[in-house]
C-alpha positions in Angstrom: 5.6 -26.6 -13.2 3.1 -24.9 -15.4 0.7 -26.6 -18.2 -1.3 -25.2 -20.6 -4.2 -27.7 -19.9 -4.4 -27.0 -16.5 -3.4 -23.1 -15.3 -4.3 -23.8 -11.4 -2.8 -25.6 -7.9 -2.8 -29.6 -9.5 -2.1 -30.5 -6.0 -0.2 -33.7 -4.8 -1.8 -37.0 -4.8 -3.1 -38.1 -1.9 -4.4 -41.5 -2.8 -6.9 -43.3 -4.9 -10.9 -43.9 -4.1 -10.8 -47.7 -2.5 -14.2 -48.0 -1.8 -17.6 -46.3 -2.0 -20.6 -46.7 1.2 -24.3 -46.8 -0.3 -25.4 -43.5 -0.4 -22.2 -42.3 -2.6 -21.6 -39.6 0.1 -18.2 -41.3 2.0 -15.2 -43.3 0.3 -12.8 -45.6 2.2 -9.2 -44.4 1.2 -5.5 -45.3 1.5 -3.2 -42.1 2.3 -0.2 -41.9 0.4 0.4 -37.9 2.4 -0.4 -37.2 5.3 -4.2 -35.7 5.7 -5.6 -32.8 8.5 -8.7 -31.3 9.1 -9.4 -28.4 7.1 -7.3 -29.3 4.0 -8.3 -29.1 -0.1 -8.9 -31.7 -1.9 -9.9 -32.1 -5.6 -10.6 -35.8 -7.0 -10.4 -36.6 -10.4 -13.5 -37.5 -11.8 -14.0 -39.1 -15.0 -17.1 -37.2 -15.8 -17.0 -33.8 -15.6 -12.8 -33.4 -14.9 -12.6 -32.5 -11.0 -14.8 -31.9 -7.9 -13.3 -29.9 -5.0 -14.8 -29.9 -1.0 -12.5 -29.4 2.1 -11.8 -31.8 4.4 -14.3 -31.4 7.7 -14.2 -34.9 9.3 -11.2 -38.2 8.9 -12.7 -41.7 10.0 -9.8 -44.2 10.3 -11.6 -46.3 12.4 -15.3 -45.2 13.2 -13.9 -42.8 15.5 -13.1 -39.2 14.6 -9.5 -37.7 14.3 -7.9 -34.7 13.0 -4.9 -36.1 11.6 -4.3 -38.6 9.5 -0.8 -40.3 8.8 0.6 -41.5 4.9 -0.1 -45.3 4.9 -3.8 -45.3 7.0 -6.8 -46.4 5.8 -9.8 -43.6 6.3 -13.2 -42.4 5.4 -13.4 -39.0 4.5 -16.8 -37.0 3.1 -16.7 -37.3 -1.1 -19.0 -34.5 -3.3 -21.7 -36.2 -5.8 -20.3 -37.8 -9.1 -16.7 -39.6 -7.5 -16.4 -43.4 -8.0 -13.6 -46.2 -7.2 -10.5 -45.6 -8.5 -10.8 -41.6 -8.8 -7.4 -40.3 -8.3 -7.7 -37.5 -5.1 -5.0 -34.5 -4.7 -4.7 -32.2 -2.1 -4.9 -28.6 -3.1 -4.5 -26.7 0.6 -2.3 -28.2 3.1 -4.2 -26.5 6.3 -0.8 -27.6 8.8 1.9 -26.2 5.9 -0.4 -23.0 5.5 -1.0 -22.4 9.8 3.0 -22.5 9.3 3.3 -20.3 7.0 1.1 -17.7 8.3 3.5 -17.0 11.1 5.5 -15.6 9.0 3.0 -13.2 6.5 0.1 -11.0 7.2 -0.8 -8.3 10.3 0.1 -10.6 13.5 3.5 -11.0 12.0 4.3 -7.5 10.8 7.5 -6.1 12.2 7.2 -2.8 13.5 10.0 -0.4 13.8 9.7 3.1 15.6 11.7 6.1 14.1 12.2 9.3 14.7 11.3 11.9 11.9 12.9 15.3 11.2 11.5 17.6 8.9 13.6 21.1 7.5 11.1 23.0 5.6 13.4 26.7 4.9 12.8 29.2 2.4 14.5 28.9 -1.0 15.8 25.3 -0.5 13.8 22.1 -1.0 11.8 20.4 2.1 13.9 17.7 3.9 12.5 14.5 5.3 15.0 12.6 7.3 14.2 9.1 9.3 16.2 7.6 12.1 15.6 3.9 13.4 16.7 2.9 17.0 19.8 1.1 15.7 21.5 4.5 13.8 19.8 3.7 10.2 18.7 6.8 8.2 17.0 7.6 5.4 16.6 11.1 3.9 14.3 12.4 1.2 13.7 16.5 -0.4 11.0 17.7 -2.6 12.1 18.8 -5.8 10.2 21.9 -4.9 12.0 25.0 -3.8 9.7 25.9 -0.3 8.6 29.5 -0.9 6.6 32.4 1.2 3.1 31.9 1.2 0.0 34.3 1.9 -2.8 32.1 2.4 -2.1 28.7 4.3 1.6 28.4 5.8 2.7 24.8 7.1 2.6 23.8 10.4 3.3 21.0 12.6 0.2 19.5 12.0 0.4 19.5 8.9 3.3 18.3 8.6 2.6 15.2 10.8 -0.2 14.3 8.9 1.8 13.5 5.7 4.6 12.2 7.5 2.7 9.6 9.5 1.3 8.1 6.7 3.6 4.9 7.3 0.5 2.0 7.3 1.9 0.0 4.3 5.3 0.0 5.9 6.7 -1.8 8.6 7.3 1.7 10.2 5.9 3.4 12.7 6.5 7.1 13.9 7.6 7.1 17.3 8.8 10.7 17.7 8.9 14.2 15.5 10.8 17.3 15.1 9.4 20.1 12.7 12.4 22.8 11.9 11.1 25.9 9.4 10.5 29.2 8.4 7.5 31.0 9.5 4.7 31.7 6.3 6.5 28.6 4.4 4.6 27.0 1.9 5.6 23.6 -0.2 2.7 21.2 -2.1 1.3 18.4 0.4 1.9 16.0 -2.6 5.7 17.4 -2.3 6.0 16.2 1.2 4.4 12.7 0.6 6.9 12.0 -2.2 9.7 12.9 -0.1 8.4 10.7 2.2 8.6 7.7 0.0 12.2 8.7 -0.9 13.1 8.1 2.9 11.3 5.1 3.2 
């Protein structure tokens, strides 16, 4: 749900302020969610709307825990300005987001090797064609016609450096076959846009 009062992460409540200690800096609390070190809370302050901290140490008892379970009574650290009754919401569940990350980001990438086959031939366009272990294949051409050049014909090098460039892909090149004219010439920028048709 969205609201035009308030365009960011309300959070779920997490309980209500029960208590206070002297120097304002800890408040005794009844969980109505479970709580863990390391999650976002936000309490709602009467003056000044909402204060924010993350959650470093739970006190159920005097001793020290890491989790906390819907129902218990605990201490947790407060910022300046929150008083009895102050609603508090969790913003960051730390366990739901340690989840989550096993399935985003670098450690989870998949990576799948292919094999690449480039057809670079006078008078026809430049082929790109990309082959996966399990038989899938993808195959991309420049709209330029590959023509005789004086100066700087491709090469294999060349040509692996534009068709490696797989880093934002779950891709990876695991083997290469260059097939072409000698003195052919076709734009660099050619090649990489085929390349983004196979992918």
């Amino acid at each position: 749900m969205m609201s035009d009062r308030r365009h960011n992460n309300r959070g779920v409540l997490l309980g209500r302020v029960l208590k206070l200690e002297k120097e304002r800096s800890k408040a005794f609390v009844k969980l109505e969610k479970d709580l863990h070190i390391g999650d976002g809370l936000e309490f709602g302050v009467s003056i000044g709307g909402r204060l924010g901290i993350k959650v470093n140490s739970i006190e159920p008892d005097g001793s020290y825990v890491s989790v906390a379970s819907a129902g218990d009574h605990v201490t947790i650290d407060i910022p300046s300005g929150v008083r009895v009754n102050d609603r508090i919401f969790r913003t960051l569940d730390s366990n739901l987001m340690n989840y989550a990350g096993k399935f985003f980001g670098p450690d989870a990438k998949k990576c799948i090797g292919i094999k690449a086959r480039v057809e670079a031939y006078i008078g026809k366009p430049l082929r790109v064609i990309f082959t996966d272990n399990e038989g899938n294949t993808g195959c991309g051409e420049t709209a330029f016609i590959s023509e005789v050049t004086r100066n700087r014909p491709l090469d294999e090098n060349i040509v692996k450096n534009q068709v490696e460039r797989l880093e934002n892909t779950e891709y990876f090149l695991k083997d290469r076959v260059f097939k072409y004219d000698e003195n052919i010439m076709v734009p660099l920028i050619e090649i990489n846009n085929a390349r983004r048709q196979v992918i």
